[in-house]
N, CA, C and O atoms as CSV, one atom per row, in Angstrom:
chain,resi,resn,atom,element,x,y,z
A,1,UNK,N,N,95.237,58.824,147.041
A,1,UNK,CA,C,96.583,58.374,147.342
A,1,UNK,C,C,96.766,58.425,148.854
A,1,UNK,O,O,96.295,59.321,149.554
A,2,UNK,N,N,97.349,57.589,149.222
A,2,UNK,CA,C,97.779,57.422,150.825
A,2,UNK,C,C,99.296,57.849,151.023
A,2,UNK,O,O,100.282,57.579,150.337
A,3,UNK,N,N,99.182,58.505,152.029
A,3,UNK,CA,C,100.601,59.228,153.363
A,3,UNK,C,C,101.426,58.032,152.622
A,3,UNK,O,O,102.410,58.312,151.937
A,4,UNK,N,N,101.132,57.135,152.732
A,4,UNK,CA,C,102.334,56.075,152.491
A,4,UNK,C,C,103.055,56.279,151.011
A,4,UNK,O,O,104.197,56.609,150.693
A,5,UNK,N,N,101.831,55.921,150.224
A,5,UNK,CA,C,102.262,56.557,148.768
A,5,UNK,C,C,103.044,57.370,148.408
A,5,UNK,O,O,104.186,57.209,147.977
A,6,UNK,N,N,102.298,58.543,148.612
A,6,UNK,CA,C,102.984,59.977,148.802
A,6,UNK,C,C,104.563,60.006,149.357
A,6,UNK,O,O,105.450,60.658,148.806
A,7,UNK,N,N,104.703,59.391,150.245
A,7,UNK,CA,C,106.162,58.858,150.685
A,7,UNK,C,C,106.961,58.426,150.006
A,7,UNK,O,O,108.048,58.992,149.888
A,8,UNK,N,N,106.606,57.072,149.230
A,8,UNK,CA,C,107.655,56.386,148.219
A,8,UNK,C,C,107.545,57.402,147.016
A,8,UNK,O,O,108.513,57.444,146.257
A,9,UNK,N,N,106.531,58.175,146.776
A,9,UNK,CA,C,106.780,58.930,145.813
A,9,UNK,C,C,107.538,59.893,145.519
A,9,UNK,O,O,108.042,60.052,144.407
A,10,UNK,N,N,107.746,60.886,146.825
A,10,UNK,CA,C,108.557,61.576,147.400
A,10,UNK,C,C,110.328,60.712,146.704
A,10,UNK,O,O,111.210,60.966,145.883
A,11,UNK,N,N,110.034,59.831,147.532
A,11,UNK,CA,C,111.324,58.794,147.556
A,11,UNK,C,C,111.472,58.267,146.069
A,11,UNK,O,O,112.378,57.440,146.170
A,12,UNK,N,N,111.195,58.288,145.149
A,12,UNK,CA,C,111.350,57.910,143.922
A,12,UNK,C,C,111.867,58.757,143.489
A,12,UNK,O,O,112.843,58.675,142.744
A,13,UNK,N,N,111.100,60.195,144.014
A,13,UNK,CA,C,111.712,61.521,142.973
A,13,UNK,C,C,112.750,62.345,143.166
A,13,UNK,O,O,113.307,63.234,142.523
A,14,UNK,N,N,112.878,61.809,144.259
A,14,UNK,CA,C,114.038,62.278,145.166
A,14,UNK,C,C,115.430,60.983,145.326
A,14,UNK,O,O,116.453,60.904,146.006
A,15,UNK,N,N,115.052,60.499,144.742
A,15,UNK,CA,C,116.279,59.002,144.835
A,15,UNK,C,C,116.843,59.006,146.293
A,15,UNK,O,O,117.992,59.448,146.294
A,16,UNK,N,N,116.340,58.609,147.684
A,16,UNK,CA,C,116.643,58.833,148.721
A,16,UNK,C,C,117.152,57.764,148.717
A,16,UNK,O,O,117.059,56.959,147.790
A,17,UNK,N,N,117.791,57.591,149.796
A,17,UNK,CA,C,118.519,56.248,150.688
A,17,UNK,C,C,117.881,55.988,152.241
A,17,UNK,O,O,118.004,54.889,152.782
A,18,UNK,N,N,117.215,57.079,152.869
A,18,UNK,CA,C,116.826,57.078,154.374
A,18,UNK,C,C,115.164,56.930,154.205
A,18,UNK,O,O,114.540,57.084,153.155
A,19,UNK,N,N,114.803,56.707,155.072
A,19,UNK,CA,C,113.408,56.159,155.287
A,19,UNK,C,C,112.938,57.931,155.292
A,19,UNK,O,O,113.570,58.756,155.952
A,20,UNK,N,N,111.429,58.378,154.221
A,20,UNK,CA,C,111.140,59.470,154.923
A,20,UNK,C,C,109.822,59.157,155.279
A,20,UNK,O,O,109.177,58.121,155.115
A,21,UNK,N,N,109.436,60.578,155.963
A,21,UNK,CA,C,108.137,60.868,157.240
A,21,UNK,C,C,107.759,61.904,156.769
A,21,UNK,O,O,108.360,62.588,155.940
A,22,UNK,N,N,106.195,62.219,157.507
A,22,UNK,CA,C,106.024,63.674,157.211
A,22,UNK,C,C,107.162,64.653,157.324
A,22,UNK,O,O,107.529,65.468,156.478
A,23,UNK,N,N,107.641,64.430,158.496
A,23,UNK,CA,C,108.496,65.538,159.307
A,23,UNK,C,C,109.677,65.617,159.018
A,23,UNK,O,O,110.454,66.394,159.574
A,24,UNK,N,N,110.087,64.558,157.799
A,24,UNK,CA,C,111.375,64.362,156.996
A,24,UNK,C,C,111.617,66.376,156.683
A,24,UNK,O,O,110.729,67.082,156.207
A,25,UNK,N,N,113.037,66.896,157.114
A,25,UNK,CA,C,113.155,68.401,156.692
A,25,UNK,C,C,113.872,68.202,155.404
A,25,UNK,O,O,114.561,67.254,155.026
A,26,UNK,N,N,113.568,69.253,154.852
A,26,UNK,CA,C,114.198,69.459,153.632
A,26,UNK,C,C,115.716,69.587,153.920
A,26,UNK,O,O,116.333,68.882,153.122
A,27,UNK,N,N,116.443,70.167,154.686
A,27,UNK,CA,C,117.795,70.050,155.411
A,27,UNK,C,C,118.458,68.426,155.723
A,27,UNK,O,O,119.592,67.947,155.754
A,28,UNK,N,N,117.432,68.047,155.873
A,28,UNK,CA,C,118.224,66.489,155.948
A,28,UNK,C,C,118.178,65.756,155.032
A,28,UNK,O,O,118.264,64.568,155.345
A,29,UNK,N,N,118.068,65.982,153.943
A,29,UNK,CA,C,117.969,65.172,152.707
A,29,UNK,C,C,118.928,65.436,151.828
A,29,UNK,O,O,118.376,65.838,150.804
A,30,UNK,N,N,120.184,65.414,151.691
A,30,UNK,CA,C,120.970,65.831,150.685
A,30,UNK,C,C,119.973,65.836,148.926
A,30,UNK,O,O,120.422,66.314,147.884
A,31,UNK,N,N,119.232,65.473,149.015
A,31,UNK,CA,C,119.341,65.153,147.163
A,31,UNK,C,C,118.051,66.625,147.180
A,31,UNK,O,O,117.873,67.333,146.189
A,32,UNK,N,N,117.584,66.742,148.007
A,32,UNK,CA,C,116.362,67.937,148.035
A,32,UNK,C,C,117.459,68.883,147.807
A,32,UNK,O,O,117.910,69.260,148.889
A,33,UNK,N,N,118.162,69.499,146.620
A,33,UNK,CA,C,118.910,70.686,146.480
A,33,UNK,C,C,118.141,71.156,145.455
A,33,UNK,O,O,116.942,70.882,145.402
A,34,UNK,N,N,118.566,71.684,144.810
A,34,UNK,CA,C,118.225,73.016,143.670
A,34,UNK,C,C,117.856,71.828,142.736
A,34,UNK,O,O,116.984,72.485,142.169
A,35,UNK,N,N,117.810,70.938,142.268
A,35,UNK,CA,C,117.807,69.936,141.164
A,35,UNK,C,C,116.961,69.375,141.762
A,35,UNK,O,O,115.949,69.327,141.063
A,36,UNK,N,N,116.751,68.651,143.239
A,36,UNK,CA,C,115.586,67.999,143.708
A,36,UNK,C,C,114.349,68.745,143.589
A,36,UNK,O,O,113.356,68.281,143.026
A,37,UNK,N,N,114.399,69.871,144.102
A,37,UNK,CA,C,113.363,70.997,144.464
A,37,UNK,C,C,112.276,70.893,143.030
A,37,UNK,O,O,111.048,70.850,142.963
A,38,UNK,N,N,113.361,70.876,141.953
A,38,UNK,CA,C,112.790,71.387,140.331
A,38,UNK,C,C,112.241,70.088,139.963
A,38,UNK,O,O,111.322,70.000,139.149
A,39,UNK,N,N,113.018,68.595,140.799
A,39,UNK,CA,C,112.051,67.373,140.669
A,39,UNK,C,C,110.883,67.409,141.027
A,39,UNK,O,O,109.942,67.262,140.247
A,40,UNK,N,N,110.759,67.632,142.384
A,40,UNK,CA,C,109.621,67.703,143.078
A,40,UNK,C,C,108.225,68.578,142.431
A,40,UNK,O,O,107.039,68.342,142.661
A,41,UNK,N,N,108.771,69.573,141.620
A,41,UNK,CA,C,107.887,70.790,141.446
A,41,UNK,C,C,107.576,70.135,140.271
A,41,UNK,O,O,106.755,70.801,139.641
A,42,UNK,N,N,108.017,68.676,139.470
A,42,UNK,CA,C,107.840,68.631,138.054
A,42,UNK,C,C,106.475,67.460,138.274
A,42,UNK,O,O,105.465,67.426,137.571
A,43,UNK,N,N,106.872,66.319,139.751
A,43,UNK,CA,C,105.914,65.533,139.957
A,43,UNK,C,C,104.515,65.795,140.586
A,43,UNK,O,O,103.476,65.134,140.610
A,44,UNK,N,N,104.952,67.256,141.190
A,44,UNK,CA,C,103.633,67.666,141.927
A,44,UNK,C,C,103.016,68.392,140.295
A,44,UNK,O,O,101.796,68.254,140.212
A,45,UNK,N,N,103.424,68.850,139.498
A,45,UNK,CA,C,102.414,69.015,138.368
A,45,UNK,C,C,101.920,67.727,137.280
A,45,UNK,O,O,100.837,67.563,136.718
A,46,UNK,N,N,103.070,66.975,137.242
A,46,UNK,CA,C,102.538,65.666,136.833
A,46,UNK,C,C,101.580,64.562,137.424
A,46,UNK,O,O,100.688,64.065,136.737
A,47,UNK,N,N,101.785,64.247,138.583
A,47,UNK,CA,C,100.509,63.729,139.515
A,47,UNK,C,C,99.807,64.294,140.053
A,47,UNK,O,O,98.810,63.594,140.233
A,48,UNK,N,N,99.697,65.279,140.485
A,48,UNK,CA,C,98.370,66.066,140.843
A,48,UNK,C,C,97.938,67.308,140.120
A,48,UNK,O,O,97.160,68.147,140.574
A,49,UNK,N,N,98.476,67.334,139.041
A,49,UNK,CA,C,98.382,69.409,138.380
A,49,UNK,C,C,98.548,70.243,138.740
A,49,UNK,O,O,97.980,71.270,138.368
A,50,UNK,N,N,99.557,70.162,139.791
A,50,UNK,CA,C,99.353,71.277,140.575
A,50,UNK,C,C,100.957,72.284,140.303
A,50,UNK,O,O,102.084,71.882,140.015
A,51,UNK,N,N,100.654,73.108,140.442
A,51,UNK,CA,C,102.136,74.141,140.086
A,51,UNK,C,C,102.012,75.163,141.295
A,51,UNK,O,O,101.041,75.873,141.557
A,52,UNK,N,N,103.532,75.052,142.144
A,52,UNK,CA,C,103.427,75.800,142.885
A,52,UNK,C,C,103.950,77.140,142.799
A,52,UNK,O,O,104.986,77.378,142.178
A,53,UNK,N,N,103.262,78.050,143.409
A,53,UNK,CA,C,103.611,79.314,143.261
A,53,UNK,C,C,105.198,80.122,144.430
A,53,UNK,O,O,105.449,80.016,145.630
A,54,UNK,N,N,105.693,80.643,143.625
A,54,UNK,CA,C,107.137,80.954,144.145
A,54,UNK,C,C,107.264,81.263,145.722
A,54,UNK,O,O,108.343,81.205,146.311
A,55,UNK,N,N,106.039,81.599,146.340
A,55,UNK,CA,C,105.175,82.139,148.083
A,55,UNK,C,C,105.656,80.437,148.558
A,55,UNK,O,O,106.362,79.978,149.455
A,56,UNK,N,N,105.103,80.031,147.780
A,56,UNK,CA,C,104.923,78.530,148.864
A,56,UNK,C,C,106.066,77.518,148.442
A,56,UNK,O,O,106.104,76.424,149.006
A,57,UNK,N,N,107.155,77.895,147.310
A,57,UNK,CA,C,107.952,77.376,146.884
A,57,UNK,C,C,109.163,77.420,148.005
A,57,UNK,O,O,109.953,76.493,148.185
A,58,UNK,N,N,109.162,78.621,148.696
A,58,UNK,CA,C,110.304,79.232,149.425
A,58,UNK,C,C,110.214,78.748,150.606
A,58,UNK,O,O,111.176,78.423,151.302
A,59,UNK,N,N,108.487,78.631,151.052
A,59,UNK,CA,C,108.463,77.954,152.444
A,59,UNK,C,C,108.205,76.738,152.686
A,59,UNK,O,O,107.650,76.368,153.721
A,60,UNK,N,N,108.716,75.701,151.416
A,60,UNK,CA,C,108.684,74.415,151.925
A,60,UNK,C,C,110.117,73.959,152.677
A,60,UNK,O,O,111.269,74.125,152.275
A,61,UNK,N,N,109.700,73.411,153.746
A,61,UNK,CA,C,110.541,72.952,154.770
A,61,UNK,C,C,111.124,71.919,155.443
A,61,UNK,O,O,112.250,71.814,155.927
A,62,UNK,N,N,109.602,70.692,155.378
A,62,UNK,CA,C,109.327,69.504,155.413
A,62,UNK,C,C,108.652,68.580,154.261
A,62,UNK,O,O,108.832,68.778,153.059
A,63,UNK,N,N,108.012,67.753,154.691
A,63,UNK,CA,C,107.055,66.781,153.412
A,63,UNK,C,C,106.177,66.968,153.874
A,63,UNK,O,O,105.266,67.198,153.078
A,64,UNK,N,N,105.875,67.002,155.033
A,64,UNK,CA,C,104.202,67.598,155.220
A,64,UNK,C,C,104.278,68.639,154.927
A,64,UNK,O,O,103.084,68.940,154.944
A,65,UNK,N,N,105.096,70.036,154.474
A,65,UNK,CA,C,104.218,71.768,154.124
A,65,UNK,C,C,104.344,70.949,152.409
A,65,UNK,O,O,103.945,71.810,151.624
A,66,UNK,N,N,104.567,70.217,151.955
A,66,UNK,CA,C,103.714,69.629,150.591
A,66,UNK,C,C,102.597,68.983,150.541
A,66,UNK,O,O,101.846,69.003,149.565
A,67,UNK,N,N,102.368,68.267,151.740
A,67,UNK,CA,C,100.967,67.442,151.693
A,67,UNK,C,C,99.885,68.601,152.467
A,67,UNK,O,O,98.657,68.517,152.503
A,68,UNK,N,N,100.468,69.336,152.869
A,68,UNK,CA,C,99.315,70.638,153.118
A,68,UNK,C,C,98.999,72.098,152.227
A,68,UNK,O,O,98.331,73.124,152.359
A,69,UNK,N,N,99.736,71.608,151.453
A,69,UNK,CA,C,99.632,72.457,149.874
A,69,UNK,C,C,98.800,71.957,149.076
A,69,UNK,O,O,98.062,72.539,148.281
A,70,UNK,N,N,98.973,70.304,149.392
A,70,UNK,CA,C,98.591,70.015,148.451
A,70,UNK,C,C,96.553,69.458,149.032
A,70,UNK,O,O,95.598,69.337,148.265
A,71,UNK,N,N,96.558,69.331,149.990
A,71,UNK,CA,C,95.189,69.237,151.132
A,71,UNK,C,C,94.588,70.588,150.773
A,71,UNK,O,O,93.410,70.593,150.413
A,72,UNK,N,N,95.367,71.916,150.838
A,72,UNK,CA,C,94.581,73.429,150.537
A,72,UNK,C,C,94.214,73.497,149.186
A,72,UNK,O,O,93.339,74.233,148.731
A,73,UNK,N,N,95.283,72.280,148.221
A,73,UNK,CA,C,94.087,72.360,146.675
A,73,UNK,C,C,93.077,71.461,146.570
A,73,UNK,O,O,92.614,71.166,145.468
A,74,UNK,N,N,92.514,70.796,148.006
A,74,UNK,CA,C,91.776,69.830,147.583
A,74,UNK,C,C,92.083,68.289,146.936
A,74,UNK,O,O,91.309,67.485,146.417
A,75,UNK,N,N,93.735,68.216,147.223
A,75,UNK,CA,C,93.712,66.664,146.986
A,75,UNK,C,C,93.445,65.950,147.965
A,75,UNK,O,O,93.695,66.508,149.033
A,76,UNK,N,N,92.964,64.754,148.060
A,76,UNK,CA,C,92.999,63.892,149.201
A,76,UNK,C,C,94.044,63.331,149.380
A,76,UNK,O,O,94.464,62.677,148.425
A,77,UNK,N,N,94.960,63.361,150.793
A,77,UNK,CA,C,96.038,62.075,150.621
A,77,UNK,C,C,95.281,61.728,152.214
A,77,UNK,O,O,95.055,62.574,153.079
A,78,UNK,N,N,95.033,60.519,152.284
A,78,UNK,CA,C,94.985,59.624,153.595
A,78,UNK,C,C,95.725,58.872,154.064
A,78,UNK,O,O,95.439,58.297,155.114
């Protein structure tokens, strides 16, 4: 999957309206709340298997500390 991908995917699961980036913060996204978060955590086990652990749940910040979670399990995104 490609950065780009990963983006609209982000953006699908997140029903955004603004263009995101790596560096998109979790603070600027209204829909990333308590309900987004539990989206996000449902697609990162549905497209990649991956389940994150409550350590790395707390310190996501941006969209890249997900694509480097998800790089430390060995997915490829380019």
């Amino acid at each position: 999957m490609t950065i780009s991908e990963f983006l609209q995917l982000m953006d699908n699961t997140l029903v955004v309206n603004e263009k995101l980036t790596l560096n998109t913060k979790r603070t600027d996204i209204e829909e990333w709340d308590s309900v987004g978060q539990i989206s996000i955590l449902s697609m990162l086990k549905n497209f990649f298997g991956v389940t994150l652990e409550m350590e790395e749940l707390v310190t996501l910040e941006t969209i890249q500390d997900i694509v480097n979670i998800l790089r430390s399990r060995n997915i490829n995104l380019d």
